[in-house]
C-alpha angles and dihedrals in degrees: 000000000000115000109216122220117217106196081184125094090199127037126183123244077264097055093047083042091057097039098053094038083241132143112251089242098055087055085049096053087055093051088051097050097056087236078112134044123234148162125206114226108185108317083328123098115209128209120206109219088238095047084051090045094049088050087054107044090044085060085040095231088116110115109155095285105134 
């Protein structure tokens, strides 16, 4: 497998979507369930990488992809 490099700090619900090959929804459900951290800046919401990383690794899907 190909491991992805994110030169970003910060992605948007998109970004994680496309990433993952999820659905938006399915990344907004997350937010609003508190399983991943987010901050609102204007309408937007905002995902830090390691924020990103620590979701992942707790559902153990993290494998060095981002």
């Amino acid at each position: 497998m190909e491991v992805l490099k994110i030169e970003k700090v910060v992605l948007h619900v998109s970004e994680v979507a496309c990433l993952l090959q999820w659905i938006s929804l399915t990344v907004y459900k997350l937010i609003h369930s508190g399983e991943l951290p987010t901050c609102k800046s204007g309408k937007a919401w905002k995902i830090q990488v390691s924020a990103l990383e620590k979701y992942l690794r707790s559902i153990k899907l993290y494998k060095g992809l981002i």
